[in-house]
N, C-alpha and C positions, 0 to 999 in steps of 0.2 A: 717339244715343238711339233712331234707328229700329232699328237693327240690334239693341238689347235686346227692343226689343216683339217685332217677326220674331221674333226665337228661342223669348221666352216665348210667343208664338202658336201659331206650330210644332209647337212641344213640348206647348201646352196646360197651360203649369205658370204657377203665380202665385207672387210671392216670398210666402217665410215670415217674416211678421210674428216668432214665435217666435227664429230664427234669424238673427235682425238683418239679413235680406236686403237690401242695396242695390247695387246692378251698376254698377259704373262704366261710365261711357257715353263720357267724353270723350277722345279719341285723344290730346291733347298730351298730358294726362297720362299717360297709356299709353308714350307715349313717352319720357318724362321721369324715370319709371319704372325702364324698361331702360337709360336710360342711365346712370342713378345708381346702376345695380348692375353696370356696369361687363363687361359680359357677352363672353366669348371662345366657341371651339368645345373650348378647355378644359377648362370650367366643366361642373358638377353645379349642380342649381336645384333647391331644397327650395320647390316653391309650395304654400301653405295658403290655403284656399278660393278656390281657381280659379271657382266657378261657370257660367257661360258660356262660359269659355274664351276672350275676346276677348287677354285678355292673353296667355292659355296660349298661343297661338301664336304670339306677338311674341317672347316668352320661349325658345319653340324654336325659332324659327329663329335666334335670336344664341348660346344654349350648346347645347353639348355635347350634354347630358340634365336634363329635366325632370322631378320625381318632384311628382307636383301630388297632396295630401291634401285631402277633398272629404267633408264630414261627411253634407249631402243626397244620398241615393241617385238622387232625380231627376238631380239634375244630375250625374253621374259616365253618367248614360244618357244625357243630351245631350254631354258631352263625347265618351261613346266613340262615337257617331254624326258629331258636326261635325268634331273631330279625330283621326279614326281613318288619316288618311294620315302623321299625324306618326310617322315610328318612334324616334322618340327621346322621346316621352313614354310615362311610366309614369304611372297612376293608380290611388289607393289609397283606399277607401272609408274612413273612421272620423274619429274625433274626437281635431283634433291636440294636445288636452288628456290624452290618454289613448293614440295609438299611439306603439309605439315607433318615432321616425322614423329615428332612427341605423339602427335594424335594416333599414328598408325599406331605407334611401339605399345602407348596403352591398349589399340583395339586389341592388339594381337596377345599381349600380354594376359588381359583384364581385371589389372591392375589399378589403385585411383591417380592419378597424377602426380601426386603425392608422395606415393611410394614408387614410383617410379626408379629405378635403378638399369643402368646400358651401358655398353662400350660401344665404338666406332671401328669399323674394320673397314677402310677404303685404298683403290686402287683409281685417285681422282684423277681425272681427265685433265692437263697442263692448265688450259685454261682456264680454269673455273678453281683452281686449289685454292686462292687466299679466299676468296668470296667463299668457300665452301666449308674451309674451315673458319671463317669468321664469325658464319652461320650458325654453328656448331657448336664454337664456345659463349656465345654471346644466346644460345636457346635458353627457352624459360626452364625447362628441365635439362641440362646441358649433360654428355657422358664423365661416367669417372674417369676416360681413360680411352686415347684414340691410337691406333698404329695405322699410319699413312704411309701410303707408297706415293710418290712426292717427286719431282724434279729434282734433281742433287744439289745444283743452285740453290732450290727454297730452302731444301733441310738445314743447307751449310747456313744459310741468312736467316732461318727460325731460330738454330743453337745458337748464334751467335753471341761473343760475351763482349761487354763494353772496350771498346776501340773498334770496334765493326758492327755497332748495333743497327739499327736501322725502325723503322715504322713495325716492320713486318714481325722482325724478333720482341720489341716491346708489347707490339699485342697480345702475341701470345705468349712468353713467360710473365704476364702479367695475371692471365690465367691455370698456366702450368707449368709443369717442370717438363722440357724437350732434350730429346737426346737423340741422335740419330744411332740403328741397330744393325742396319748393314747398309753395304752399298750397292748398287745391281747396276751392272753395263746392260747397255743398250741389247748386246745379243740376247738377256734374259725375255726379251718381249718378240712376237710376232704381230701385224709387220713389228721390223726393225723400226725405231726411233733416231731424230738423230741426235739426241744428249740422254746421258745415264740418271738414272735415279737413287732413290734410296728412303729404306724406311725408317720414317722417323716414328717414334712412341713419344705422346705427350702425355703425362700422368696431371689431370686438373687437381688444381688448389679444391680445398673443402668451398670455397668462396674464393671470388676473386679478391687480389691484395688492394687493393682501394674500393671503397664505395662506390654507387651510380655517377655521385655527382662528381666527383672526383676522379672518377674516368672519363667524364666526360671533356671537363677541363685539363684532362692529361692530352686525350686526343687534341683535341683543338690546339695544346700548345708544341706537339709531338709534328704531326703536319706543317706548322707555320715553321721549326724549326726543322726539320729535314727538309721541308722546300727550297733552300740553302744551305744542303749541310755540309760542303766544302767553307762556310762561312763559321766565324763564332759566333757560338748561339744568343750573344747578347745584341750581334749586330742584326741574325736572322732572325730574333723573334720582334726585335724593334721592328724591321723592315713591313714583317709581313703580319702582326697584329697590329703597324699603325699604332704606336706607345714609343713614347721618350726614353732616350735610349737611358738617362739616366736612371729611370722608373724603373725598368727593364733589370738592370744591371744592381738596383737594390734589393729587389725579386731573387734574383739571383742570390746574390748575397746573401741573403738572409736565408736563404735554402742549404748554405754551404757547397755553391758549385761557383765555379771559379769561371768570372765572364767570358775568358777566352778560351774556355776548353769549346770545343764540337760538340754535335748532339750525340754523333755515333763513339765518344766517349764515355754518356753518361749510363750509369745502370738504371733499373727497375728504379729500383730504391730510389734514386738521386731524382729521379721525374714527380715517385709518386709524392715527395717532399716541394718541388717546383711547385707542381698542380694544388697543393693543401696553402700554400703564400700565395697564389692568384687568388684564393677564394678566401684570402685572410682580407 
């Protein structure tokens, strides 16, 4: 915690309430971190909001190259100040909602697109986590492999296994396998937050388990049925795709899911079967 005050003293900067500023303070974590992203001098490290940089250096000294995306311009002037002897960090100004990071990770790489190969190493701002990881998995060169530090709510609602699935778990174990690897109270961060986090590691599928088209008709039927998903899915997907319920409920059938189960019953599997009978 001191060495966050130091910095911000330093520098003269105060976090941005705006920006959902909170610094991680606590070294295990830090450490628990890198290890759960499995780090070589192999390795490319895509970090999103580095801030301070305390990680940013754990981070390059175990890979390869770090390409750290940093939305506050303050803090990319204390980075290139604190960590200006690293030469294997790259740092890139903007907002990783909006840059193209494929394009950065090639310049920095000089690698072809191709061969592109990354992990994710982020410490994501509350707001913007599901949009950030969406972003993420669904990139044209998407990472093998991401450790997120995460709101504890999402981690627990990404793992989630059938009887508590939700939107948010289906999309991504759709494209990988999640786990959450620690958990961090609130006092791990300066300022204080007021709910605890935790990092989750997602290891991506080689491909995702359904095709384009077929995720696409997963989502659209995923939506229409959590949009009621205290309801059974046979009554909320009739409802809210406007389809007979009979029609609905043969769909079903023919998928082997049982009309009155819920949506936050069904697995991966049981959707991506739904989704392949809409398009039968």
């Amino acid at each position: 915690m001191a060495s966050i005050r130091r910095l911000l003293a330093k520098h003269g900067i105060a976090p941005s309430k705006g920006l959902g500023q909170s610094f991680l303070a606590d070294q295990a974590t830090m450490h628990a971190i890198v290890a759960a992203a499995d780090l070589t001098r192999a390795d490319t490290v895509l970090e999103i909001g580095p801030g301070l940089g305390l990680l940013t250096r754990q981070l390059a000294e175990a890979a390869g190259l770090v390409v750290a995306v940093e939305l506050d311009g303050r803090m990319v002037g204390v980075l290139e100040e604190e960590l200006g002897d690293l030469g294997n960090l790259r740092l890139v100004q903007g907002d990783i909602l909006e840059v193209d990071h494929v394009a950065a990770l090639v310049a920095a790489t000089g690698v072809r697109e191709d061969e592109l190969c990354y992990l994710v190493v982020a410490n994501l701002p509350y707001y913007i986590t599901s949009q950030a990881i969406r972003r993420l998995l669904e990139a044209r060169v998407p990472p093998s492999r991401m450790v997120l530090m995460v709101q504890r709510e999402v981690a627990e609602r990404i793992v989630a296994q059938p009887g508590e699935m939700s939107l948010l778990s289906l999309s991504v174990q759709l494209y990988g396998q999640a786990r959450v690897v620690r958990r961090v109270p609130a006092s791990a961060f300066h300022p204080r937050p007021k709910v605890d986090s935790a990092v989750l590691r997602i290891d991506l599928h080689e491909a995702p388990l359904a095709g384009e088209a077929t995720r696409e008709r997963l989502f659209r039927l995923a939506r229409a049925a959590f949009g009621q998903r205290r309801k059974q899915i046979h009554n909320s997907l009739s409802a809210n795709l406007h389809m007979e319920s009979e029609a609905v409920q043969s769909l079903l059938c023919d998928s082997g899911i049982d009309p009155r189960r819920r949506p936050q019953a069904l697995s991966v599997a049981d959707w991506i079967r739904l989704a392949e009978a809409f398009g039968g």
